[in-house]
C-alpha positions as CSV (number, residue, x, y, z in Angstrom):
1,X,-5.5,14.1,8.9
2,X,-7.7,13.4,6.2
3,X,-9.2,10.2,4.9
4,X,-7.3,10.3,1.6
5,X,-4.7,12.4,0.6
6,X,-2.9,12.7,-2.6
7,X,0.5,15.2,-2.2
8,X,2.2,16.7,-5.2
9,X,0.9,13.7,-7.6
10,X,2.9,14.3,-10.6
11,X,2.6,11.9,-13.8
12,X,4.0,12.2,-17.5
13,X,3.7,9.6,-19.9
14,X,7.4,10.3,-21.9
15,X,8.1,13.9,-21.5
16,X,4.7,14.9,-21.8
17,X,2.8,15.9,-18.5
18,X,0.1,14.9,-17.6
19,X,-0.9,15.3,-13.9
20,X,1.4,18.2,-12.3
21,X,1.7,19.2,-8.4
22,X,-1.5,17.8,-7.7
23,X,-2.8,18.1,-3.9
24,X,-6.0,16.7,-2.7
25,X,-7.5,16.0,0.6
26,X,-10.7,14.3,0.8
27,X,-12.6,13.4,4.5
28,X,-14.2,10.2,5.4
29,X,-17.7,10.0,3.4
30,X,-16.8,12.7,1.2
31,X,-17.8,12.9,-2.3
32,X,-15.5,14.6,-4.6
33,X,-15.7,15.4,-8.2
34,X,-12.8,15.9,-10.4
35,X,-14.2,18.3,-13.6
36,X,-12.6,19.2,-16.5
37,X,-12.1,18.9,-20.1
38,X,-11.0,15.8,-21.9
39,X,-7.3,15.6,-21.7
40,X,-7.4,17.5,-18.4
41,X,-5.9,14.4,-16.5
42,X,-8.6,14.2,-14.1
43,X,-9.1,10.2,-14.7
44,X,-5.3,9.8,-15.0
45,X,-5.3,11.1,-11.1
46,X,-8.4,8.5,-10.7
47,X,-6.2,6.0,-12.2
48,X,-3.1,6.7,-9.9
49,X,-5.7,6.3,-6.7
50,X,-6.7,2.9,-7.8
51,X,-3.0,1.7,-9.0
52,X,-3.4,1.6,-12.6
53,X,-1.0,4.2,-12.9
54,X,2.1,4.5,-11.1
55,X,2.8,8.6,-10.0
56,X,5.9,9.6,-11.2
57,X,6.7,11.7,-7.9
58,X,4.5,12.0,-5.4
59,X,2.2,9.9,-2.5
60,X,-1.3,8.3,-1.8
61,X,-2.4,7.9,1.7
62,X,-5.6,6.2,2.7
63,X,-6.6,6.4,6.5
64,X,-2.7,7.1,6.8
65,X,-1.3,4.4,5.2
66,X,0.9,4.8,2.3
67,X,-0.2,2.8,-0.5
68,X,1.4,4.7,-3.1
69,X,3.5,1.7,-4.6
70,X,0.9,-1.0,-3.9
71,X,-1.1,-3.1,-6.6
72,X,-4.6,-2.4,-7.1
73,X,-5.7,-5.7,-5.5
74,X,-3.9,-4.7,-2.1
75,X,-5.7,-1.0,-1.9
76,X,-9.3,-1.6,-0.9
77,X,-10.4,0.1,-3.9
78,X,-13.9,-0.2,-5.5
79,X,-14.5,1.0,-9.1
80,X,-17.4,1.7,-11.7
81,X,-16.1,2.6,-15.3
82,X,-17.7,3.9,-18.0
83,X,-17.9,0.7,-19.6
84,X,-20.0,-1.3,-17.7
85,X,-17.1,-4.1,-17.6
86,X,-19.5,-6.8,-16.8
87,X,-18.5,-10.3,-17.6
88,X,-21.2,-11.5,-20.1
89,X,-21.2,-15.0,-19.3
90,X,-21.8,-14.6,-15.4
91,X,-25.1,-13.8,-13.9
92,X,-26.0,-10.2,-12.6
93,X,-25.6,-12.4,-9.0
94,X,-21.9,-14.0,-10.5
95,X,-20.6,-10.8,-11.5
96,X,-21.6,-8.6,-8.3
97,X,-20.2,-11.8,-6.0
98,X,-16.8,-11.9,-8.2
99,X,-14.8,-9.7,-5.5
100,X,-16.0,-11.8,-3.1
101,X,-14.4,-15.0,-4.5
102,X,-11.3,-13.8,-5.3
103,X,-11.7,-12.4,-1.6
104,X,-12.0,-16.4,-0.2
105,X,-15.5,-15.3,0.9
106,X,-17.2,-18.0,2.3
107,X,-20.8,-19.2,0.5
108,X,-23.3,-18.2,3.1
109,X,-21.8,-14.6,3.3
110,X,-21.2,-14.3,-0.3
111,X,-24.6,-15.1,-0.7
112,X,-26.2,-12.8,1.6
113,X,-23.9,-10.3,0.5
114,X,-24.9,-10.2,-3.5
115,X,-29.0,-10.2,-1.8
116,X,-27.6,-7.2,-0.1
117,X,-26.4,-5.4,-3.0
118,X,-28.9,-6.2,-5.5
119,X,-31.7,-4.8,-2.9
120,X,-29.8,-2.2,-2.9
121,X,-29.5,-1.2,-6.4
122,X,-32.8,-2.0,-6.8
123,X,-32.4,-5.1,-9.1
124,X,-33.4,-7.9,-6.0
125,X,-35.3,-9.8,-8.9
126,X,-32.3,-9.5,-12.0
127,X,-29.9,-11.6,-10.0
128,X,-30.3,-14.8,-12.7
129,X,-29.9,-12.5,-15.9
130,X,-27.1,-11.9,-17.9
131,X,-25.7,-8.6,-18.6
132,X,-27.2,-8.6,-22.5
133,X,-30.9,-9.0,-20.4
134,X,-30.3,-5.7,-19.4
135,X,-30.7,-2.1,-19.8
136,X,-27.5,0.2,-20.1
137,X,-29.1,2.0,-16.7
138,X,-29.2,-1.7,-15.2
139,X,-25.7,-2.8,-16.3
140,X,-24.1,-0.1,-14.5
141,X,-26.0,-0.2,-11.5
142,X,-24.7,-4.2,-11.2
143,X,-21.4,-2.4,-11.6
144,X,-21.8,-0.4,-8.8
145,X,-23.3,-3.3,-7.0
146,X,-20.2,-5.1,-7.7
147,X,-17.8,-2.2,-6.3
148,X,-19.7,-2.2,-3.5
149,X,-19.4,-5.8,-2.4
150,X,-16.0,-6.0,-1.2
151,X,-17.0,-2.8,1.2
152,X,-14.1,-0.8,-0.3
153,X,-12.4,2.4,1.4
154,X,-12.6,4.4,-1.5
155,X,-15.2,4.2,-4.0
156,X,-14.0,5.9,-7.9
157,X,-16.1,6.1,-10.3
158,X,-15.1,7.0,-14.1
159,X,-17.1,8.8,-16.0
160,X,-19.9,6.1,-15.2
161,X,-23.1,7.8,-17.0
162,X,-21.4,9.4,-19.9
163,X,-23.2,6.1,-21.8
164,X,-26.4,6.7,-21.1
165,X,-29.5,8.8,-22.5
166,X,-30.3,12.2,-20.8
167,X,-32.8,10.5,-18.5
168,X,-31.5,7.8,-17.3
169,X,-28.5,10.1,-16.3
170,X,-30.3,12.1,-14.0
171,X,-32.2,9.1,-12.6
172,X,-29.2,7.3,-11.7
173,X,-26.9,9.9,-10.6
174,X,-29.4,10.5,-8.1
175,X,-29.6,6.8,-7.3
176,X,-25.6,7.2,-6.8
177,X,-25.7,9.9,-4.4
178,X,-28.5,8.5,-2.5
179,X,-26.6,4.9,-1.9
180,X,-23.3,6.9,-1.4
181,X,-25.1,8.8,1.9
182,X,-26.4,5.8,3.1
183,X,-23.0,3.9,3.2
184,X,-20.9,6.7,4.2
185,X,-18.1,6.3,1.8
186,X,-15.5,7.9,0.6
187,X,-15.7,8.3,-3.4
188,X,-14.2,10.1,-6.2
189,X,-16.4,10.7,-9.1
190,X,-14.9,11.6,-12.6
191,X,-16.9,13.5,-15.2
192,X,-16.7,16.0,-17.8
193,X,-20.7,17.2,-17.1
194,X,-21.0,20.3,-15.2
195,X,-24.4,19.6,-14.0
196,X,-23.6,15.9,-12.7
197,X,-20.4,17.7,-11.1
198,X,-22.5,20.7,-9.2
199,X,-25.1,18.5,-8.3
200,X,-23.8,15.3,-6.8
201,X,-20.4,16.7,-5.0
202,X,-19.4,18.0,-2.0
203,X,-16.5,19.2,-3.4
204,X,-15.9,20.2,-6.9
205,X,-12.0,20.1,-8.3
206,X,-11.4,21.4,-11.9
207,X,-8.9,20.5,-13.8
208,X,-7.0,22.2,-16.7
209,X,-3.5,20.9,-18.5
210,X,-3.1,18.7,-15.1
211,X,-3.6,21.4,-12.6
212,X,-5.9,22.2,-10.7
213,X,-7.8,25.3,-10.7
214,X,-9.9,25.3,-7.8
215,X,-11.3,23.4,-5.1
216,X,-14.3,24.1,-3.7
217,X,-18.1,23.6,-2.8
218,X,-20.5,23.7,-5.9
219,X,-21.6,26.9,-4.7
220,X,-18.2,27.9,-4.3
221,X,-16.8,27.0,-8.0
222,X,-20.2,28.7,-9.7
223,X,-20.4,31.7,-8.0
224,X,-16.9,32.6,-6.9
225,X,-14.3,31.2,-9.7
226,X,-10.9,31.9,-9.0
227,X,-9.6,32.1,-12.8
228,X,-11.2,32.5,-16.1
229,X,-11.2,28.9,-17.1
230,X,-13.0,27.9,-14.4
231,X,-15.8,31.0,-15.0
232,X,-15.8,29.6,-18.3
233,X,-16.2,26.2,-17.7
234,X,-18.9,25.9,-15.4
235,X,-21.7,27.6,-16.4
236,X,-22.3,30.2,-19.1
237,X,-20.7,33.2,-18.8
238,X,-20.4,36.5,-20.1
239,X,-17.2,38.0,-20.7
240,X,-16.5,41.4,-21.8
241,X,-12.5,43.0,-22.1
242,X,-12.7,46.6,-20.2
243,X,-9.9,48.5,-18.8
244,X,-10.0,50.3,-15.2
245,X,-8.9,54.0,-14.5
246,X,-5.6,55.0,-13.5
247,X,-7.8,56.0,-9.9
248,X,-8.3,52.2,-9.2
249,X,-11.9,53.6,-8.1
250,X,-13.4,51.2,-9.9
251,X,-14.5,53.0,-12.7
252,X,-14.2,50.9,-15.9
253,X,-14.5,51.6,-19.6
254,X,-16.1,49.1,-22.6
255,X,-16.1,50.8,-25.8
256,X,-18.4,53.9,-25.0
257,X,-20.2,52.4,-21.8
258,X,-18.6,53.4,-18.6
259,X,-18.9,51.0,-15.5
260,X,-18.9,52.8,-12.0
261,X,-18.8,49.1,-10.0
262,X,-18.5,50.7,-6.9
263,X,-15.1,48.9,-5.6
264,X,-11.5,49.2,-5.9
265,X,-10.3,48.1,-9.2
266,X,-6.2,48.3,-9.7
267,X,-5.7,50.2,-12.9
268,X,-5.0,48.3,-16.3
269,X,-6.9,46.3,-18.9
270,X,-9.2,43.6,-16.8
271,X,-12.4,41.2,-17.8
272,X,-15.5,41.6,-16.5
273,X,-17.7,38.3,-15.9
274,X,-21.2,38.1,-15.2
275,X,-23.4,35.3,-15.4
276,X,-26.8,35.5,-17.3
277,X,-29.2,35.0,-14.7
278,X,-27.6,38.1,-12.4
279,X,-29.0,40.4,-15.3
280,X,-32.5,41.7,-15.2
281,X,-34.6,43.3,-18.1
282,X,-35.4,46.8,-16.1
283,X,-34.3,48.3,-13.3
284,X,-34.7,46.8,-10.1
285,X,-34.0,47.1,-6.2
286,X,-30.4,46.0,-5.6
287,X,-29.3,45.9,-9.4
288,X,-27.8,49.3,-9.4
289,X,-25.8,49.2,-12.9
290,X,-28.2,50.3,-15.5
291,X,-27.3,50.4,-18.9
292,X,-29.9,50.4,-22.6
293,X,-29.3,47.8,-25.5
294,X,-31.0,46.9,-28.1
295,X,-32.5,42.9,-28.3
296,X,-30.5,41.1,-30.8
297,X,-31.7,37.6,-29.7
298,X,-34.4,35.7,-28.1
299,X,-33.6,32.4,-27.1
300,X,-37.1,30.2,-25.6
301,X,-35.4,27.4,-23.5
302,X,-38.7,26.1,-22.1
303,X,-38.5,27.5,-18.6
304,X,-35.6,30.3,-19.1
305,X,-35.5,33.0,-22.0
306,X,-32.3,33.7,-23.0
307,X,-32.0,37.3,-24.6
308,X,-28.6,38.6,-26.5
309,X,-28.3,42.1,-26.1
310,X,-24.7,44.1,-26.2
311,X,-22.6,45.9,-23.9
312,X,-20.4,48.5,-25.3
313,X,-19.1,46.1,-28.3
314,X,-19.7,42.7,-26.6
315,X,-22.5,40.2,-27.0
316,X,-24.3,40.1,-23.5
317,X,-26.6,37.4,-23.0
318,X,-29.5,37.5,-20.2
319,X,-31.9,34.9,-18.4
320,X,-35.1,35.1,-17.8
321,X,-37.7,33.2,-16.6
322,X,-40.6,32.6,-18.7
323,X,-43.9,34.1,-17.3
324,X,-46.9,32.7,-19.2
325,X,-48.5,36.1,-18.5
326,X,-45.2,38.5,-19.9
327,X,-44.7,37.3,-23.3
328,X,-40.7,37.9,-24.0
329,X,-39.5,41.2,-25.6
330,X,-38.9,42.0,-29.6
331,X,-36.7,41.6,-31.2
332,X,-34.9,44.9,-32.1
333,X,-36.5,46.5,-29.4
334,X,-34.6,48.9,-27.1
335,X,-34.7,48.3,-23.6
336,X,-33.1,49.3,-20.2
337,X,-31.3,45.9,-18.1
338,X,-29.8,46.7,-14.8
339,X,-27.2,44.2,-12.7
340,X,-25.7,44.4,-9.3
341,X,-21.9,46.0,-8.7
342,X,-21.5,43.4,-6.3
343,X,-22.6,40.1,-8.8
344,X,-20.1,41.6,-11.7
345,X,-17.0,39.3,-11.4
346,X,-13.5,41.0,-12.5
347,X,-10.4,39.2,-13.7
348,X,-7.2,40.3,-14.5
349,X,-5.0,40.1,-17.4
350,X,-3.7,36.3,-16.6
351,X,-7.7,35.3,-15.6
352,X,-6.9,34.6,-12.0
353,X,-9.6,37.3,-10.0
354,X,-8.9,40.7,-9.2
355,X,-7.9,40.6,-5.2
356,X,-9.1,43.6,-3.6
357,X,-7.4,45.3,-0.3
């Protein structure tokens, strides 16, 4: 049995739905991240864990107990929004021990407890400032602090970075992770950010219209995507319409360019996917699709060049590292770009992946 369960969650606000047939399982010291776009309904689900929300069918287990009807205050729940939520006239020290007194936690412990947290946010000398003393990156790591305190279950956390500036982000994501680890707990972590999404979770859920897509490991979502909007969300994908021979052989057409991938393909109009950095400029052992374009495009993105070419009719776009000693190609110039069968994704008609007997 796992840690935390949510079964066929269901919410609609009127007769709009929001959340539909949602199922989610998380283990003990998991960390789970729900992805999507804005309006998916990924924090409505984070809303229902913590009791904001009320499901309008469905359950929410935690360590087996049923907590599906309870108030927040009677769920265990720790959580950091994306508004710091800090009470401006308590200390950094008042505000993390705040749980704690509505908790009837005695003084000593309370103390020793908020000395705890703050060591372990980092901020062991900030406990006598106010919120306004602070950075953004600071405010939210008292927030944290604060969720932690009362030693939750289940740790959710809304979109908590979304405020800050690109470095900060990466700094304190990783300051996240790290505390999350160390304290084993469970934790659901709601963002829109692909990157903070691949790189913090365990698990990866994305979310579209309330469903969702796929679960899976990072590794999992990027490189195996079960429908198109999931290939198209994470990452940067090409996609290029084709249609496959009556044979199912696997030989496809684009425009003029034929495609021999090598694999059963049922016959019918399908999309091929490939991501930019499968795609090599030349040929190459392993990469046995070879086809000529011309460069439309050169994109210099610091450590990757990105370089449009075309397949058939469709824009194709390519990665490339940057090599100080191989300056990037011309444009205009014609060049041969080779790609293995195997990393060429195929979806069908409805953008779910072609299943192959």
């Amino acid at each position: 049995m796992a840690f935390l369960e949510l079964e066929a969650l269901d919410k609609s606000f009127g007769a709009t739905p929001v959340v539909r047939r949602f199922d989610l399982a998380i283990e003990k010291g998991e960390f789970v991240s729900l992805l999507g776009p804005s309006g998916c309904g990924k924090t409505t689900v984070l809303r229902m864990v913590a009791g904001f929300e009320t499901p309008s069918s469905g359950a929410i287990r935690i360590d087996g107990r049923d907590v599906t009807g309870l108030r927040p205050n009677q769920r265990n729940i720790g959580m950091v929004f994306q508004a710091y939520a800090l009470f401006p006239n308590l200390t950094v020290s008042q505000n993390i021990a705040f749980g704690l007194r509505v908790k009837r936690v005695g003084r000593a412990e309370r103390e020793a407890r908020v000395a705890e947290m703050l060591s372990l946010v980092g901020l062991a000398e900030f406990g006598g400032r106010y919120p306004f003393q602070l950075s953004g990156g600071q405010q939210q790591r008292v927030a944290l602090a604060r969720a932690l305190a009362v030693e939750p279950q289940v740790l959710l956390l809304d979109e908590p970075l979304s405020a800050l500036d690109a470095k900060i982000r990466v700094s304190l994501r990783d300051q996240i992770r790290e505390i999350q680890r160390r304290l084993g707990i469970t934790t659901i972590f709601v963002t829109h950010d692909q990157e903070e999404a691949l790189s913090l979770s365990d698990r990866v859920v994305v979310m579209s219209e309330g469903v969702a897509q796929q679960v899976g490991p990072p590794f999992e979502i990027y490189s195996r995507p079960a429908t198109r909007f999931v290939a198209e969300f994470v990452g940067r994908l090409n996609v290029i319409d084709a249609v496959a021979g009556e044979a199912g052989d696997g030989v496809l057409r684009t425009g003029d360019v034929e495609i021999a991938l090598g694999r059963p393909v049922p016959p019918g109009p399908v999309t091929l996917a490939m991501r930019p950095e499968v795609i090599g400029v030349g040929r190459a052992d392993g990469r046995d699709l070879v086809f000529r374009g011309r460069i439309e495009d050169v994109h210099f993105l610091g450590s990757v060049i990105r370089i449009e070419t075309r397949l058939g009719s469709a824009p194709l776009f390519l990665d490339t590292f940057n090599r100080p000693d191989r300056p990037p190609p011309a444009l205009g110039e014609i060049g041969e770009f080779s790609v293995a069968a195997s990393d060429v994704m195929v979806l069908g008609p409805g953008g779910s992946a072609v299943k192959v007997r």
